[in-house]
TIVO-2410 file (N, C-alpha, C; in nm, 3 decimals):
# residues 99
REC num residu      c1      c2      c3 atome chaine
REC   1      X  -9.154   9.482  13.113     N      A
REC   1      X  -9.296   9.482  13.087    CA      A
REC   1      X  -9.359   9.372  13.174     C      A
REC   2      X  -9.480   9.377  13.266     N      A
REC   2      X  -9.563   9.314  13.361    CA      A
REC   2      X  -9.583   9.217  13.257     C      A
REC   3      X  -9.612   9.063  13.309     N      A
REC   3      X  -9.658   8.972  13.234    CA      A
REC   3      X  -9.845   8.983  13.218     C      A
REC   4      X  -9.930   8.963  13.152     N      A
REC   4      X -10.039   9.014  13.148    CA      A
REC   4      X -10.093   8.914  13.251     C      A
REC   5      X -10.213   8.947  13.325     N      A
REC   5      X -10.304   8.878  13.413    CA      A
REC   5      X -10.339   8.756  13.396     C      A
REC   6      X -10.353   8.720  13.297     N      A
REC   6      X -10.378   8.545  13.220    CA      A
REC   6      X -10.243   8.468  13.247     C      A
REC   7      X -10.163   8.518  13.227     N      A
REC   7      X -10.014   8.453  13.242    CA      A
REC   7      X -10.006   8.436  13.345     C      A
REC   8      X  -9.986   8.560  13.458     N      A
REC   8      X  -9.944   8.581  13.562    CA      A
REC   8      X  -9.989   8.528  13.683     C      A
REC   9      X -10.135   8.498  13.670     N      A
REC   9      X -10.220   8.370  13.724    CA      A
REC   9      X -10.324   8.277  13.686     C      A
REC  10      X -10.221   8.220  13.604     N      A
REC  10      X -10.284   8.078  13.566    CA      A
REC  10      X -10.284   7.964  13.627     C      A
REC  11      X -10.391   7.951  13.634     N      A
REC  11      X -10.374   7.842  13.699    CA      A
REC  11      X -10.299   7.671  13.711     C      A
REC  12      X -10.332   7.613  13.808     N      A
REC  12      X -10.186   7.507  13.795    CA      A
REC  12      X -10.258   7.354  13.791     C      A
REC  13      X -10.215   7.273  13.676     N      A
REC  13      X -10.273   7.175  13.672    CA      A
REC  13      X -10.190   7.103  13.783     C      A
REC  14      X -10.337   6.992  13.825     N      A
REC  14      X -10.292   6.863  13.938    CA      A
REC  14      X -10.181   6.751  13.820     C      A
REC  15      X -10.062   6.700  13.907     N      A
REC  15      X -10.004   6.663  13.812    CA      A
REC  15      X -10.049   6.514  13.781     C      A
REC  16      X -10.156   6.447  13.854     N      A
REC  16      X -10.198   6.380  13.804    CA      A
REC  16      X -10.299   6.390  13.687     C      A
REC  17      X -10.356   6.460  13.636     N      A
REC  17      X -10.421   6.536  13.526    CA      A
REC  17      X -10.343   6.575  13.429     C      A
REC  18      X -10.208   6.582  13.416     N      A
REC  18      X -10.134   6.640  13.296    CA      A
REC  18      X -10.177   6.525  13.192     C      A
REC  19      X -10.170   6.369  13.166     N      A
REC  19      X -10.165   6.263  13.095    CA      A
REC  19      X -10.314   6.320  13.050     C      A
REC  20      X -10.411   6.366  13.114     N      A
REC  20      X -10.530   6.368  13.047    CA      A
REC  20      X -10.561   6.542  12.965     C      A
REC  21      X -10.482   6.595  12.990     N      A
REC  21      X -10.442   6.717  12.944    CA      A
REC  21      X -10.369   6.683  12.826     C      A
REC  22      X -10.284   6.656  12.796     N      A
REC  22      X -10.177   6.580  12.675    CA      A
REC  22      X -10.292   6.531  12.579     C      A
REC  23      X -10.348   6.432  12.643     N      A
REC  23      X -10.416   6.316  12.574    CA      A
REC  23      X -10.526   6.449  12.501     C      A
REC  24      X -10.607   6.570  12.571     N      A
REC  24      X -10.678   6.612  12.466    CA      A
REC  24      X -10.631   6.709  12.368     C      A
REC  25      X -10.521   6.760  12.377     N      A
REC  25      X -10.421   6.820  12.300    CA      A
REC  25      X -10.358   6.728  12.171     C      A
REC  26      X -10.335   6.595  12.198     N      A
REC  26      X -10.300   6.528  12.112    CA      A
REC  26      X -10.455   6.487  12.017     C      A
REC  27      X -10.546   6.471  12.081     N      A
REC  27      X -10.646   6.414  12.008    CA      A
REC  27      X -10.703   6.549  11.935     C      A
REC  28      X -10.669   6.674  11.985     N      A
REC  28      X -10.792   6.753  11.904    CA      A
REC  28      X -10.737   6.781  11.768     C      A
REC  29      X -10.604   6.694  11.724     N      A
REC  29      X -10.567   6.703  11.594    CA      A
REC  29      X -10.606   6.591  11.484     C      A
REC  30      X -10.746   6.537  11.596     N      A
REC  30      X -10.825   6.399  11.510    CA      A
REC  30      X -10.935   6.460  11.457     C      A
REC  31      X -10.974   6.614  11.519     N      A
REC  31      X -11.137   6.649  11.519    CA      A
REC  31      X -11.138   6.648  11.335     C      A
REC  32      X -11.254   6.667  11.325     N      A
REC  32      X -11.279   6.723  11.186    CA      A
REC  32      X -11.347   6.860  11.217     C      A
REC  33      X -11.305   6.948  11.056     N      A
REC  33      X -11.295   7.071  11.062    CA      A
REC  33      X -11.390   7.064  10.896     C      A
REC  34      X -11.513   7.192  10.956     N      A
REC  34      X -11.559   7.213  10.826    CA      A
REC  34      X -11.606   7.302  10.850     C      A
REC  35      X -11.748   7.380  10.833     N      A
REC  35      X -11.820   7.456  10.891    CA      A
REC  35      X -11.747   7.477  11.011     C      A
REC  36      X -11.781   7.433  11.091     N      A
REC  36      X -11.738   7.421  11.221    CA      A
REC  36      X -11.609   7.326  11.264     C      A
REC  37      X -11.585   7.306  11.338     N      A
REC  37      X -11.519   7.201  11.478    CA      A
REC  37      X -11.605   7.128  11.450     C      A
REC  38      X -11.595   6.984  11.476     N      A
REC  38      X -11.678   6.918  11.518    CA      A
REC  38      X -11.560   6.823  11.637     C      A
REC  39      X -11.672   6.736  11.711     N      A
REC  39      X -11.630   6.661  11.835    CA      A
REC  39      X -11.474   6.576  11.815     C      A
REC  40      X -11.414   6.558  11.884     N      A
REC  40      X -11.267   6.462  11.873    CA      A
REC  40      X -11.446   6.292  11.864     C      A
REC  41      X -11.363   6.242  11.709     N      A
REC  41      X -11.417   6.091  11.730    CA      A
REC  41      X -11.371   6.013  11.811     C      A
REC  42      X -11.474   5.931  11.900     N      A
REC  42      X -11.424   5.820  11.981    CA      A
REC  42      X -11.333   5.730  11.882     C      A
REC  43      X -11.330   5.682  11.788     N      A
REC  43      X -11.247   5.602  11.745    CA      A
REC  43      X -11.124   5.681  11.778     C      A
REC  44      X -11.073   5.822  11.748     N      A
REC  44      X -10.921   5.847  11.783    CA      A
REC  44      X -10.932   5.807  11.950     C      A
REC  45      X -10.973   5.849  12.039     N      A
REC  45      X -11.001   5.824  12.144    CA      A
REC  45      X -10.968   5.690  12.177     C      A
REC  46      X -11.033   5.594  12.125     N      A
REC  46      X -11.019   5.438  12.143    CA      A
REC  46      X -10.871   5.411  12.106     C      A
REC  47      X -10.867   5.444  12.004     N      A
REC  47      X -10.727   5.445  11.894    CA      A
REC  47      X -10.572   5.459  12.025     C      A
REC  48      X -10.612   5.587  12.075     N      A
REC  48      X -10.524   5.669  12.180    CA      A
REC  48      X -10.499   5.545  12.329     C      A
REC  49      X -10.637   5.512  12.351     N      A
REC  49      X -10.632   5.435  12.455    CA      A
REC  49      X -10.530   5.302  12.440     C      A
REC  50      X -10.577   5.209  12.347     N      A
REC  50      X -10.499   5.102  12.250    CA      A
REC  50      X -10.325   5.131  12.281     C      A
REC  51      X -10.317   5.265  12.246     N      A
REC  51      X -10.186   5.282  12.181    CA      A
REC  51      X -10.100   5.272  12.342     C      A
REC  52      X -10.203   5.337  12.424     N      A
REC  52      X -10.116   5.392  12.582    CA      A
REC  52      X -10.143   5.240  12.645     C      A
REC  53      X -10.195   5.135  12.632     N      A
REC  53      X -10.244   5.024  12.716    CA      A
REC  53      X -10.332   5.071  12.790     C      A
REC  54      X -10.402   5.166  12.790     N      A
REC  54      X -10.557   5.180  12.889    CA      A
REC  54      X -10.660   5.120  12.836     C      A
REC  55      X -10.659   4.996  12.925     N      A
REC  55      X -10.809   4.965  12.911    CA      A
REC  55      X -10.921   4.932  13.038     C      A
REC  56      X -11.066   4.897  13.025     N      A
REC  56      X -11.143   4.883  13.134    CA      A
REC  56      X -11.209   5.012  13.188     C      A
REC  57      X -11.175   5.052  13.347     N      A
REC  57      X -11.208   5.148  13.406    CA      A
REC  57      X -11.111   5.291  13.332     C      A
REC  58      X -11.005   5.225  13.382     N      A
REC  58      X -10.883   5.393  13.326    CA      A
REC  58      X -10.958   5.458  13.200     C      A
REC  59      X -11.003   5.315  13.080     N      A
REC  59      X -11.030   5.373  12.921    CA      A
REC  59      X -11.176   5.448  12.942     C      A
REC  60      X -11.272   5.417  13.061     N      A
REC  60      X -11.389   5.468  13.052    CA      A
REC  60      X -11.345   5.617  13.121     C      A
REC  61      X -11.255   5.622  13.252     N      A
REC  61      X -11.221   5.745  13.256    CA      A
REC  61      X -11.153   5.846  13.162     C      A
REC  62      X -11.075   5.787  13.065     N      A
REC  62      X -11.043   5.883  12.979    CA      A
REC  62      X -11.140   5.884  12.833     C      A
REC  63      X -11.215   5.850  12.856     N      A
REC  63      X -11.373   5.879  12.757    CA      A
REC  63      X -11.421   5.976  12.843     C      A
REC  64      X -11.449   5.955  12.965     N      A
REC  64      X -11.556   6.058  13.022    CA      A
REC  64      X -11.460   6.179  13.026     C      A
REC  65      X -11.335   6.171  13.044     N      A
REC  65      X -11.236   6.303  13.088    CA      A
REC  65      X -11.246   6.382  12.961     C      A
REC  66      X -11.208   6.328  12.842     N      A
REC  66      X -11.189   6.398  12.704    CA      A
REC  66      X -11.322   6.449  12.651     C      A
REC  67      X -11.460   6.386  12.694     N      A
REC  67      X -11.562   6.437  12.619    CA      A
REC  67      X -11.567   6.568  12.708     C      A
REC  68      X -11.610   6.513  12.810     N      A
REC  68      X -11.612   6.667  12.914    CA      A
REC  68      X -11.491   6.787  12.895     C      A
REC  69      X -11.388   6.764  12.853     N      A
REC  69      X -11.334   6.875  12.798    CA      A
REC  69      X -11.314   6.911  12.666     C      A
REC  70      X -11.345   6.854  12.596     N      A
REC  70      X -11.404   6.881  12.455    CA      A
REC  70      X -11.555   6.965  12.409     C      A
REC  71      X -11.640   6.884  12.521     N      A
REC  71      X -11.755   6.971  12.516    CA      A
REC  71      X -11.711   7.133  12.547     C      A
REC  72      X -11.641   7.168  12.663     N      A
REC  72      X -11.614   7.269  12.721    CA      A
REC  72      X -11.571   7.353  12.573     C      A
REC  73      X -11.443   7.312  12.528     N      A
REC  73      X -11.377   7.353  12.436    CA      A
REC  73      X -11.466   7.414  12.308     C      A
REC  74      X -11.562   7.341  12.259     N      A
REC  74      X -11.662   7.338  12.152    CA      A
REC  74      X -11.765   7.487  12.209     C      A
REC  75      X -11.768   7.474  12.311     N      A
REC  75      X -11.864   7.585  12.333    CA      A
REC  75      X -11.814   7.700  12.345     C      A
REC  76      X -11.665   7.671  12.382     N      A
REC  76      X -11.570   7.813  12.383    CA      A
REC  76      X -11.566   7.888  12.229     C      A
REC  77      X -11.520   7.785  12.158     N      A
REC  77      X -11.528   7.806  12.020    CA      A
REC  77      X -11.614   7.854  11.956     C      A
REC  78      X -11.752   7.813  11.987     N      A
REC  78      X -11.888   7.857  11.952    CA      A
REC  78      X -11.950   7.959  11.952     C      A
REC  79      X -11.886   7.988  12.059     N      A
REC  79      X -11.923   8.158  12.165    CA      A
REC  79      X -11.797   8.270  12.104     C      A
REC  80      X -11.711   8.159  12.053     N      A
REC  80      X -11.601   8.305  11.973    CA      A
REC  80      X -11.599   8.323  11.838     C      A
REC  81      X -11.639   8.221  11.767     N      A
REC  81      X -11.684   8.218  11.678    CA      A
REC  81      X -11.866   8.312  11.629     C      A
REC  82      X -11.930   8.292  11.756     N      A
REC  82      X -12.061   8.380  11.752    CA      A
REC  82      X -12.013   8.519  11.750     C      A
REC  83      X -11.919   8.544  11.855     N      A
REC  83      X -11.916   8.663  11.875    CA      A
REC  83      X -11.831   8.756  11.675     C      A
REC  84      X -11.720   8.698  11.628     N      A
REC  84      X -11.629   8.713  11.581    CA      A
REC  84      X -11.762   8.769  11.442     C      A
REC  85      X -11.882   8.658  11.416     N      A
REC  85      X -11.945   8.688  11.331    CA      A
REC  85      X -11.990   8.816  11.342     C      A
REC  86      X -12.046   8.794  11.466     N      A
REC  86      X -12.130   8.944  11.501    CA      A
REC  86      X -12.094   9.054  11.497     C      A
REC  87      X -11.936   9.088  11.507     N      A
REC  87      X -11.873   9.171  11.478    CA      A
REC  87      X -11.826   9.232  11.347     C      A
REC  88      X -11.851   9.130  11.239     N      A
REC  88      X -11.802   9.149  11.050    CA      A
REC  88      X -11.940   9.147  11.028     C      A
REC  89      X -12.081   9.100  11.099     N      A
REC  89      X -12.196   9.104  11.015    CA      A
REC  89      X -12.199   9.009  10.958     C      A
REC  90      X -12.339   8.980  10.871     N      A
REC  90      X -12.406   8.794  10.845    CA      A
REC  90      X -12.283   8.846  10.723     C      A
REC  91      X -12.293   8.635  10.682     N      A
REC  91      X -12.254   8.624  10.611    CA      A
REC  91      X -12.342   8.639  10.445     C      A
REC  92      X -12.287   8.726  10.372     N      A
REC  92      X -12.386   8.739  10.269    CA      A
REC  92      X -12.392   8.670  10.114     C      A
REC  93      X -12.463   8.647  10.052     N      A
REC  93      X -12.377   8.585   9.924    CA      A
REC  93      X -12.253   8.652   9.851     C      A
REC  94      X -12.203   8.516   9.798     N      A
REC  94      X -12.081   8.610   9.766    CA      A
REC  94      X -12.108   8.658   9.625     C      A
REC  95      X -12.019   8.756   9.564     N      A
REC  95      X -12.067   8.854   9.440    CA      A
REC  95      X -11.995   8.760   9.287     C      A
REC  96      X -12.104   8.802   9.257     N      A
REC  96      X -12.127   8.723   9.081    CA      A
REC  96      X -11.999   8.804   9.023     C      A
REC  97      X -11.881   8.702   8.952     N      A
REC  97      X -11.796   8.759   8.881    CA      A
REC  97      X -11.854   8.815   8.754     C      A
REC  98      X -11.759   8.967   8.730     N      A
REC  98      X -11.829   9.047   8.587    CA      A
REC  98      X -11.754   8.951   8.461     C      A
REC  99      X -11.832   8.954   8.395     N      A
REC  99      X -11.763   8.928   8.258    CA      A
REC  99      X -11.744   8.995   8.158     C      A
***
């Protein structure tokens, strides 16, 4: 069986980028979850930095690296989550148990 098109060319991270790849994989298990996703908190972020010894310039690059792919991520979610609704219809109240 052909591997499907997504597999088969995916693309290839720079291997200097894997540490910041990791780093948002590890952090998006800080986000909070309710309604929605919401953003990875800078405190895990800070937290993360602390833990690896990045600080100064490196810690501002991996603030700017993680929000910018978090934002990305959030809107992916947003847009599949829009769509996923649109497909079952609004959400309606839910039904009064009989007694």
């Amino acid at each position: 069986m052909p591997l499907p098109d997504k597999i088969a060319n995916k693309p290839t991270l720079n291997e200097g980028l894997f540490f910041y790849w990791q780093a948002f994989a590890d952090l998006s298990t800080d986000r909070s979850l309710g309604m929605a996703e919401g953003p990875i908190p800078w405190s895990a972020i800070d937290r993360y930095g602390y833990r690896h010894d990045i600080w100064s310039d490196e810690f501002d690059r991996l603030v700017y690296i993680i929000r910018g792919l978090d934002s990305e991520y959030l809107k992916i979610r947003a847009s599949k989550n829009k769509k996923a609704l649109g497909k079952t219809g609004k959400i309606g109240k839910p039904k009064m148990r009989q007694k």
